[in-house]
C-alpha positions, 0 to 999 in steps of 0.5 A: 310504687310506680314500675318506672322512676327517673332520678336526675340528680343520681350521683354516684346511683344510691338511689338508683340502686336500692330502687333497683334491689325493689324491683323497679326500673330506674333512669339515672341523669346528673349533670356530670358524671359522678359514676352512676352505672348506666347514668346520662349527662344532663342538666334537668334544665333542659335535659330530654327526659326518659318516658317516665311519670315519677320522679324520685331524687336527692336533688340540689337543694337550691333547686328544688323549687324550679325543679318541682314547677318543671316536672309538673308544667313541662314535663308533666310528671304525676309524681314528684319525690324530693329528698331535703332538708326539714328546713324546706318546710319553713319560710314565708316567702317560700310558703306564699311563693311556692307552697300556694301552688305546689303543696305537697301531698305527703312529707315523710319525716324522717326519724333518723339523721341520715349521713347523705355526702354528696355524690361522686364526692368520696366523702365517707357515710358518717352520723348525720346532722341535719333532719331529712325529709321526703317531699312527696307532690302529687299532680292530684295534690297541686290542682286540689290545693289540699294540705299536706299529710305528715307521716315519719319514717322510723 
């Protein structure tokens, strides 16, 4: 696990604070303040982000595509992990469009259906619905073109 992280869809800091119970220094943004301690304001668009080379977050799911290409491009992050529905897996658009440039290396599967209100909302955890996956690019990944590994968390 890399020593620094940058969540820039931190919402209320979730994520943020288990990285933190890991150990790991952890660099929250949102584009609004929804009560993360510590947390910038910032849209990823055009925010100035921290000195870091991993990206970990519950992103916008609608965005997810242009945030991956700026991570890499213009920002040029090493690792990029991204929360989303198992969904984002399907499509052919979004396959010949998106995932002949930025295969993933790994997606985690997870098991369980997690409750993920969103951030700032104080919309109570309750029985999830929807089937989550980590969506796990690596720069090594995206230049070698290689397919990604499945794995499932349990």
């Amino acid at each position: 696990m890399p020593d620094q992280i940058w969540d820039p869809a931190c919402g209320g800091g979730v994520l943020i604070g288990q990285f933190v119970a890991a150990g790991c220094r952890v660099h929250g943004s949102d584009i609004e303040d929804r009560g993360a301690p510590g947390a910038r304001v910032g849209d990823f668009a055009t925010i100035v982000p921290p000195k870091v080379k991993t990206i970990v977050s519950n992103p916008p799911f609608t965005l997810i595509e242009p945030w991956v290409a700026r991570a890499f491009n213009d920002l040029k992050m090493n690792r990029v992990v991204f929360l989303a529905p198992i969904s984002f897996l399907a499509g052919k658009r979004r396959l010949d469009a998106f995932y002949s440039e930025y295969p993933p290396a790994r997606v985690w599967v997870c098991s369980r259906r997690p409750s993920i209100p969103p951030g700032g909302s104080g919309i109570k955890a309750k029985n999830g619905s929807i089937t989550f996956a980590w969506f796990d690019w690596t720069r090594d990944n995206i230049e070698q073109k290689k397919d990604p590994i499945i794995k499932w968390i349990p």
